[in-house]
N, C-alpha and C positions, 0 to 999 in steps of 0.2 A: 597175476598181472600187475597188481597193485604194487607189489611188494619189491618187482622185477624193477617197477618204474624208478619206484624211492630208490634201490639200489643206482641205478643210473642217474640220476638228477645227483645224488652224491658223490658219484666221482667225477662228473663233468665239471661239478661245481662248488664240491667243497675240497676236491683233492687231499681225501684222506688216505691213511696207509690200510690198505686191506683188515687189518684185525680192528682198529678205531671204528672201520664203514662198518664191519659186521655186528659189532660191539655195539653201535648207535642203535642200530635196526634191531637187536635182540632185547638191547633196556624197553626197547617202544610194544614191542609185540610180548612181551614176556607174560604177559596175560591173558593172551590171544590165543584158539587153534586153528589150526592151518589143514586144510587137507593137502597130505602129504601125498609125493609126486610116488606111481605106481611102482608096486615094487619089481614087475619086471626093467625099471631102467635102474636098477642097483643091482644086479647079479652077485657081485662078491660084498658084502658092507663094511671089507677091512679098510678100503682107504676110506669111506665113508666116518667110520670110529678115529681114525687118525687126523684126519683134516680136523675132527669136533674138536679134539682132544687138543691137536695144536693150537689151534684157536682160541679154545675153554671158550667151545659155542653149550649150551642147552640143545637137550635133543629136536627141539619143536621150531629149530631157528636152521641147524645144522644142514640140511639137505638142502631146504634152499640155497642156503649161501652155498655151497658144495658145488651146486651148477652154475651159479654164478661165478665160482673160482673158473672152474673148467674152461669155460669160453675167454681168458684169458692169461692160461695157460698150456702151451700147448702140450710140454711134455706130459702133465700128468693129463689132460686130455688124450693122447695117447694110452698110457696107463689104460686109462678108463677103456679105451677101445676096446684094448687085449681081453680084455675083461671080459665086457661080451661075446668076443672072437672065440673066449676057451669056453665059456656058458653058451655060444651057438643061440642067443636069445633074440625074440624076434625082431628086435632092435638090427640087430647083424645082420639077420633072413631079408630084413629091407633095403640094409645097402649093396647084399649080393643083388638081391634082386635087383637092385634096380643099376647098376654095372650090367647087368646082362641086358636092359633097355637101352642103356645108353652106351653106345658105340663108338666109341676115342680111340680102339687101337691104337690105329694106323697114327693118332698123333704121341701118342704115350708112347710107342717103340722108341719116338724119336729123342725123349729127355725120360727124368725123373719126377714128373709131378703127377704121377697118379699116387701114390698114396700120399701126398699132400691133398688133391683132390680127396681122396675118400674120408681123412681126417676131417677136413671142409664137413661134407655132404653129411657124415656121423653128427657132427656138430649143428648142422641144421635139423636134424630129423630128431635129436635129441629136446630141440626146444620146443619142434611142433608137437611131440609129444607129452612134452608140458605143458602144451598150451599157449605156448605164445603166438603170437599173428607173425606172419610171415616178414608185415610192415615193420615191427620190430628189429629184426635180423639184417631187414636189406636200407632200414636208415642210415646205417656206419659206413655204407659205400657211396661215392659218385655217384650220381647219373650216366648211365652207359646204356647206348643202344645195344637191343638186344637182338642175337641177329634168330631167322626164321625157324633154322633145325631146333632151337632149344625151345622154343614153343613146341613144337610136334614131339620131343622128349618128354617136356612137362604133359603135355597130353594122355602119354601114354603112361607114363607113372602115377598120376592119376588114377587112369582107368587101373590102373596093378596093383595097386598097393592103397586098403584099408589106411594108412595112415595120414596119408594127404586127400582124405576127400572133402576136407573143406577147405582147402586150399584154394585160391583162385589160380589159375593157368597161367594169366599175366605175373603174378609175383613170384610164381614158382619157376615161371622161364626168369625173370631176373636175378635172381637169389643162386641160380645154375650160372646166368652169366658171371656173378660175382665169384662163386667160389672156382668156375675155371680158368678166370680172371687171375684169380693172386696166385691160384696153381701155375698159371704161367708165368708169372713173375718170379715165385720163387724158383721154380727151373731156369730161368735164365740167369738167375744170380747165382744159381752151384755151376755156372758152365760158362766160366769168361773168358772162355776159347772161341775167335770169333768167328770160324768154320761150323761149331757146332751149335753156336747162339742163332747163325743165320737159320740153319737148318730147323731150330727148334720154331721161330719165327713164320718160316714158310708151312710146316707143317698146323702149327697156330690158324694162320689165317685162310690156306687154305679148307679148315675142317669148318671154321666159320664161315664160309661162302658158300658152304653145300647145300645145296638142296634137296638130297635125295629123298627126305623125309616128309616133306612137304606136300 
């Protein structure tokens, strides 16, 4: 968590170029060990050996910064997905799972942002299983009211899923509001057709007004 922090206090504030920030952080801890993040969230460790290698990280610095690249990029975040998708690791087993909780259909027929969404959701579940507080993740967003279904979602993913049980319900319904937040943003920006931006819209707000879940 420590280490998560110093990474972000230095890019807010000293806007360095990714290999300087990780460079800084590896002189400082190069004496240090670290317990390293479990090896079911590395399935394949070839791009893990190549980000070291492009970097010229040490092994005991590398992983960290690894997921700290990730969440700021998305293709090789992607990458990394697939990863798990073809290892089937329980990592994956949780964002099926919890896509079968959470019920968007009817608004995902309408655009393209569910696998932006799932990319999102991968990327959150990636940190909680590193251990970061949820408070973390949902600092970089606005404040947005969150509306009632996504409560009764976080509820139930909760109760489902071993990997959020310490999660609180409140930051897990907002941390959903955010990531199907930018998910619908970015569908509306692949769709500047203004027939079918409306449609993606109505669908949008109507799945936020529902209650059924409640």
């Amino acid at each position: 968590m420590i280490f998560h922090l110093q990474l972000k206090f230095l890019r807010d504030f000293c806007q360095l170029e990714e290999r300087a920030l990780y460079h800084r952080l590896a002189r400082h801890y190069e004496e240090q060990q670290f317990f390293y993040p479990k090896q079911e969230l590395i399935p394949n460790k070839e791009m893990l050996l190549t980000f070291a290698a492009d970097f010229s990280l040490p092994e005991n610095i590398a992983e960290l910064c690894f997921f700290d690249y990730l969440r700021y990029h998305i293709q090789t975040c992607l990458a990394f997905y697939l990863c798990h998708e073809k290892d089937q690791t329980p990592l994956y087993q949780a964002i099926i799972q919890s896509l079968q909780i959470i019920e968007m259909e009817s608004m995902w027929e309408l655009n393209s942002s569910k696998p932006v969404f799932i990319l999102k959701l991968f990327d959150l579940f990636l940190g909680i299983q590193q251990g970061l507080p949820l408070a973390v993740f949902n600092q970089k967003w606005k404040p947005r009211e969150v509306p009632a279904i996504l409560f009764s979602f976080s509820k139930e993913l909760k109760r489902a899923l071993p990997l959020l049980r310490n999660c609180r319900i409140d930051e897990l319904a907002l941390a959903l509001n955010h990531i199907l937040y930018s998910s619908y943003q970015v569908s509306l920006s692949l769709n500047p057709n203004l027939k079918t931006s409306l449609r993606i819209q109505e669908g949008y707000h109507a799945f936020l007004s529902s209650s059924k879940r409640i």
